[in-house]
C-alpha positions as CSV (number, residue, x, y, z in Angstrom):
1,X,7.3,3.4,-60.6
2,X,11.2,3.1,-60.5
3,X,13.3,5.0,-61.7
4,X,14.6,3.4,-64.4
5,X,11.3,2.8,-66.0
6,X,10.7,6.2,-65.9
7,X,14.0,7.0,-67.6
8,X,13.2,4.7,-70.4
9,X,9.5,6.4,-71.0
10,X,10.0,10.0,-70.8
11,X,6.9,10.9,-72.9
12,X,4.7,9.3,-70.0
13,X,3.6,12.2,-67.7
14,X,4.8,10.6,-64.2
15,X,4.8,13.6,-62.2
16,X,1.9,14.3,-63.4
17,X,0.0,11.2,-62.6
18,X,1.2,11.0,-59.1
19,X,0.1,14.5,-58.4
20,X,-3.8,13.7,-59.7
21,X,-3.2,10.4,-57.5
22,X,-2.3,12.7,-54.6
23,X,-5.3,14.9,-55.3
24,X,-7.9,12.3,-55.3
25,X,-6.5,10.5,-52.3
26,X,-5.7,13.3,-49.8
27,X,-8.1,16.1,-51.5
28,X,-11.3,14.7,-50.6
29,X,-14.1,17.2,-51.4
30,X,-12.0,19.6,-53.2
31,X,-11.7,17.4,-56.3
32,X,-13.2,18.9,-59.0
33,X,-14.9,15.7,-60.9
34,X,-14.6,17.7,-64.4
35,X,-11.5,17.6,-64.5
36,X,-11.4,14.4,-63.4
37,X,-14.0,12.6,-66.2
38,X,-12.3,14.5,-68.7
39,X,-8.8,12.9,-67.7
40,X,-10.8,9.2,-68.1
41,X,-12.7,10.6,-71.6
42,X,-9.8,12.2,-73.2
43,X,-6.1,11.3,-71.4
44,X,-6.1,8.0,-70.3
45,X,-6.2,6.0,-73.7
46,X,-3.6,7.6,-75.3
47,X,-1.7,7.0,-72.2
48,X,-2.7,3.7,-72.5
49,X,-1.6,3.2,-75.7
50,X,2.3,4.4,-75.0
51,X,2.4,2.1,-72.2
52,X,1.1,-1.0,-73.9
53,X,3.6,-0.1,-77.6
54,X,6.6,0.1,-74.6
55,X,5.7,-3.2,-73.1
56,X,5.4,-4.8,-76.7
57,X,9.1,-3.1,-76.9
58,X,10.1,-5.2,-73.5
59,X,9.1,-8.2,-74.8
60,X,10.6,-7.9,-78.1
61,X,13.7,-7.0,-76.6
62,X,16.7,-9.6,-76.6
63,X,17.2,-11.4,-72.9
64,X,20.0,-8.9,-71.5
């Protein structure tokens, strides 16, 4: 993600995301799927949400 869409959503857990991405790429069997189903049941929608209400900001923005 560049930079300066991470500058404008500093609530949104970048880091953190890229570090699970890095896990469940390179950590083959030493992901622990718990964690992993609970970040699907519990974290992603509310991400989701933030994401989506920033994007509705984007387009309600004037043309710069």
């Amino acid at each position: 993600m560049p930079d300066d869409i991470r500058q404008k959503m500093p609530e949104i857990p970048w880091r953190e995301m890229a570090d699970v991405r890095n896990i469940i790429v390179h950590g083959y069997f030493s992901v622990n799927l718990p964690i992993i189903w609970n970040i699907v049941e519990v974290e992603i929608a509310p991400l989701r949400r933030q994401i989506e209400r920033f994007l509705a900001e984007l387009d309600d923005a004037p043309p710069a």
